[in-house]
C-alpha positions as CSV (number, residue, x, y, z in Angstrom):
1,X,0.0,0.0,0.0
2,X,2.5,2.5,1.2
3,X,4.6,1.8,-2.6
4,X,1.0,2.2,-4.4
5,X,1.1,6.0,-2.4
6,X,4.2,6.3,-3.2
7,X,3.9,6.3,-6.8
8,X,0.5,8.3,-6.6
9,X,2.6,10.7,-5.2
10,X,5.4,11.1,-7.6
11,X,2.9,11.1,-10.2
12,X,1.1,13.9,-8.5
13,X,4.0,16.1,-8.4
14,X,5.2,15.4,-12.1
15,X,1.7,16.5,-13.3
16,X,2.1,19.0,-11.0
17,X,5.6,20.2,-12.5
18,X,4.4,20.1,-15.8
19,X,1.8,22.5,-15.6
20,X,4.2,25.0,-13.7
21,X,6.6,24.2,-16.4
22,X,4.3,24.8,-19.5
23,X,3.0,27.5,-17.8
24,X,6.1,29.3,-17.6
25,X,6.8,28.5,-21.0
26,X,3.9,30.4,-22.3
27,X,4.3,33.4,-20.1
28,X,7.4,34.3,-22.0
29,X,5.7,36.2,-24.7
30,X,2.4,37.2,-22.7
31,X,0.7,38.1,-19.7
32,X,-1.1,35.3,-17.3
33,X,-3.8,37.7,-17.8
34,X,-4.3,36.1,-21.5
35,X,-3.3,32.9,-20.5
36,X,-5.9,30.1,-20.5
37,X,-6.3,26.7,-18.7
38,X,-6.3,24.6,-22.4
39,X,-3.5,26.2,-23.4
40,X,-1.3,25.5,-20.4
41,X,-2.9,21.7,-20.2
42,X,-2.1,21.1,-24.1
43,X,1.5,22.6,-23.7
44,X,1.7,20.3,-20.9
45,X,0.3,17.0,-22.4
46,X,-2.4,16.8,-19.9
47,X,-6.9,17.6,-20.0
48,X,-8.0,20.5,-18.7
49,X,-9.9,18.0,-15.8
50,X,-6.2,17.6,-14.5
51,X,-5.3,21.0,-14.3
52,X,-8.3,21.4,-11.1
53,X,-6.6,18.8,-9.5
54,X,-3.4,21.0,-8.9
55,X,-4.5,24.2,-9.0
56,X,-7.9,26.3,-8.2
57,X,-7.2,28.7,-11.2
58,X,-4.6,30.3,-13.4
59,X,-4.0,33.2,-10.4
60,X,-3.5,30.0,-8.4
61,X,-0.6,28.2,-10.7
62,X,0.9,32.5,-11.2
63,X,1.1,32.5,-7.0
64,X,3.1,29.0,-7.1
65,X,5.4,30.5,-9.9
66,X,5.9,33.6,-8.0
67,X,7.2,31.3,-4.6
68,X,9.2,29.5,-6.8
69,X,11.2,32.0,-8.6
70,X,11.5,34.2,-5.3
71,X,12.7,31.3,-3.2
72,X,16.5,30.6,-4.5
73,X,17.7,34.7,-5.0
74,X,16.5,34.8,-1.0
75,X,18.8,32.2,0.3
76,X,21.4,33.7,-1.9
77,X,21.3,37.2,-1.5
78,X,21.0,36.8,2.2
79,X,24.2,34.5,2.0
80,X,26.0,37.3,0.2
81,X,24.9,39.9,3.2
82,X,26.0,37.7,6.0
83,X,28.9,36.4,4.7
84,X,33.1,37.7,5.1
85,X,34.6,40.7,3.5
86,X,34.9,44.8,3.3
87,X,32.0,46.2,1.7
88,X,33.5,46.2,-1.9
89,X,33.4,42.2,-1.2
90,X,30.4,42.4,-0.3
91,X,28.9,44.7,-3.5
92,X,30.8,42.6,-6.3
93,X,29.0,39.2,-4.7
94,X,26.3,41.0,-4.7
95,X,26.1,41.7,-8.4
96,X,27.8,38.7,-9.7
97,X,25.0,36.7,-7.7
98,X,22.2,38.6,-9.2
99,X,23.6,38.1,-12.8
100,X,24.3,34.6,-12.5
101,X,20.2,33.9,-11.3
102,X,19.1,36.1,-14.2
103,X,21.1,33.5,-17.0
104,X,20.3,30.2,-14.7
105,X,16.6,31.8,-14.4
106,X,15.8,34.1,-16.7
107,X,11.5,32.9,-17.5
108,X,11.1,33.3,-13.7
109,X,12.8,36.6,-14.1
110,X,11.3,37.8,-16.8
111,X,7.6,36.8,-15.2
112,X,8.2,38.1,-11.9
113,X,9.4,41.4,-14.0
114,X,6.1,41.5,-16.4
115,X,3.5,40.6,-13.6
116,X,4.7,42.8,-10.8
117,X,3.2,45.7,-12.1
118,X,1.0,44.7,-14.5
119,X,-1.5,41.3,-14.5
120,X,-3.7,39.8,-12.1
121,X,-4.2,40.7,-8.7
122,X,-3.4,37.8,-6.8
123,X,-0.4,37.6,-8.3
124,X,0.9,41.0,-7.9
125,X,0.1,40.8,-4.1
126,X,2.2,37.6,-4.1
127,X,5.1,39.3,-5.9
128,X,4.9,42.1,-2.9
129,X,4.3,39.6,-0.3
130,X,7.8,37.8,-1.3
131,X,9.5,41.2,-1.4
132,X,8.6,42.2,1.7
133,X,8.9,38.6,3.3
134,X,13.1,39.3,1.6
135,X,13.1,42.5,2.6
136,X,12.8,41.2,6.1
137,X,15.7,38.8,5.5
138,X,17.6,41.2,4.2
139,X,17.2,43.7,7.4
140,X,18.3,40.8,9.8
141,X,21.4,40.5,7.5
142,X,22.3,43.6,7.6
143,X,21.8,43.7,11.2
144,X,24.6,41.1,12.1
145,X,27.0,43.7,10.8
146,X,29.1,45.8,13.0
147,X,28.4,49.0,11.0
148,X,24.6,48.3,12.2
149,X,25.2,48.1,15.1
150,X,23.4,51.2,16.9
151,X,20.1,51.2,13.9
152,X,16.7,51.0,14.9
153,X,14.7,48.7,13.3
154,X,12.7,50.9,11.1
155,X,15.9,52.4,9.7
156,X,17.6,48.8,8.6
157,X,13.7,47.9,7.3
158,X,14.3,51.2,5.1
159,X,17.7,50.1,4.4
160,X,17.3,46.6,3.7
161,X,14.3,48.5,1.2
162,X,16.6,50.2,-1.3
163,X,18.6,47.1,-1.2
164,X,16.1,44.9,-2.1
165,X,14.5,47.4,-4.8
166,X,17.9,48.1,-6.2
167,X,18.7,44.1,-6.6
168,X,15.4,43.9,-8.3
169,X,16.0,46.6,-10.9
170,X,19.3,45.5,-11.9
171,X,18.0,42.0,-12.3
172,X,15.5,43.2,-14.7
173,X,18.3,45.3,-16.2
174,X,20.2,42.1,-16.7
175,X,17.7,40.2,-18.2
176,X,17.3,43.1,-21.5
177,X,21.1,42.7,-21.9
178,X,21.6,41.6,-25.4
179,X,22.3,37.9,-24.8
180,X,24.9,38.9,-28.1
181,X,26.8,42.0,-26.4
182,X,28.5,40.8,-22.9
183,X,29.3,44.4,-22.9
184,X,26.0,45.4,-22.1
185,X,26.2,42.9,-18.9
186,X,29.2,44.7,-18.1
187,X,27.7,48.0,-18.1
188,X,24.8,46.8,-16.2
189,X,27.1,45.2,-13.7
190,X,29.8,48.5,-13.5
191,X,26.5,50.9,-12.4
192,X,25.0,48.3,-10.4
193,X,27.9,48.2,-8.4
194,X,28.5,52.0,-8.2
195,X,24.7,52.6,-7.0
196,X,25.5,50.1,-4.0
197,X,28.5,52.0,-3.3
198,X,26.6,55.2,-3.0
199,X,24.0,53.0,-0.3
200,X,27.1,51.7,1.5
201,X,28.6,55.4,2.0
202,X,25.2,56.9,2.9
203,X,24.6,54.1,4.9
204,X,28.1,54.9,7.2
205,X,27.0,58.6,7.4
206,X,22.9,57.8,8.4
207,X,22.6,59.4,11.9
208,X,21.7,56.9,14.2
209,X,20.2,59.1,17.4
């Protein structure tokens, strides 16, 4: 019994998988606004029955896209902040960690970037949900470090704000880089960095009292 459940389950989340995946697939060239159920289902080799069985709705499958390509920059980021090194250190991780998630992820970049603002509801309060849910990590982060030392917490939640904004825009920056012109990374990289410098040195001279 417990291998029949076993296999029920695994067969679950592979139907499950191949819906997110398909759907994914399709939202590279429009909105989940335009998307429908048959569509995604088709793309995924499945009926449109099967697609209930995973997910209430298409605003439904956009919320569990939107988890899933928040979830891995969060660990990562939050690595970066906590981890060894002078702030420069700290900045060029920063960046190169950013670019590398836009090339290894670039469809859950580029949804995240076209439904944020734009789309269905639900979605768009998921996408703000995450960000705040990293802005939090981020503050704690940035709290461990000396230089943090005597902030309140509203300040290193406004802090860890213009962080997480700025890492957001350069990731969409990243993603229109000519995939043709490494240059155009380069650039993108070069004023990413000197934006975070300008954070860092404001963030040394913030009054703290």
């Amino acid at each position: 019994m417990s291998h029949t459940l076993g296999v029920r389950q695994a067969q679950k989340q592979q139907s499950r998988r191949a819906l997110l995946d398909a759907g994914l697939l399709l939202l590279e060239h429009q909105n989940l606004s335009s998307l429908g159920v048959r569509e995604v289902t088709r793309t995924a080799g499945m009926s449109p029955a099967g697609f209930y069985r995973h997910f209430r709705d298409l605003d439904d499958l956009g919320v569990a896209l939107v988890e899933e390509s928040l979830a891995s920059l969060h660990g990562m980021i939050t690595a970066v902040l906590a981890g060894e090194g002078d702030a420069e250190q700290l900045i060029d991780r920063t960046v190169e960690v950013v670019a590398r998630h836009v090339r290894e992820h670039r469809a859950h970049v580029r949804f995240l970037a076209r439904e944020r603002h734009g789309g269905v509801q639900p979605v768009r309060a998921a996408i703000t949900a995450e960000l705040d849910a990293f802005t939090v990590e981020v503050a704690a982060a940035l709290g461990t470090q000396e230089q943090s030392a005597a902030w309140s917490q509203a300040d290193l939640r406004m802090l860890s704000g213009l962080y997480v904004e700025h890492l957001v825009s350069t990731a969409a920056a990243f993603l229109e880089a000519p995939g043709d012109q490494p240059e155009a990374e380069q650039r993108i990289a070069a004023t990413a960095r000197a934006q975070l410098r300008l954070i860092s040195l404001g963030r040394l001279h913030w009054p703290t009292a």
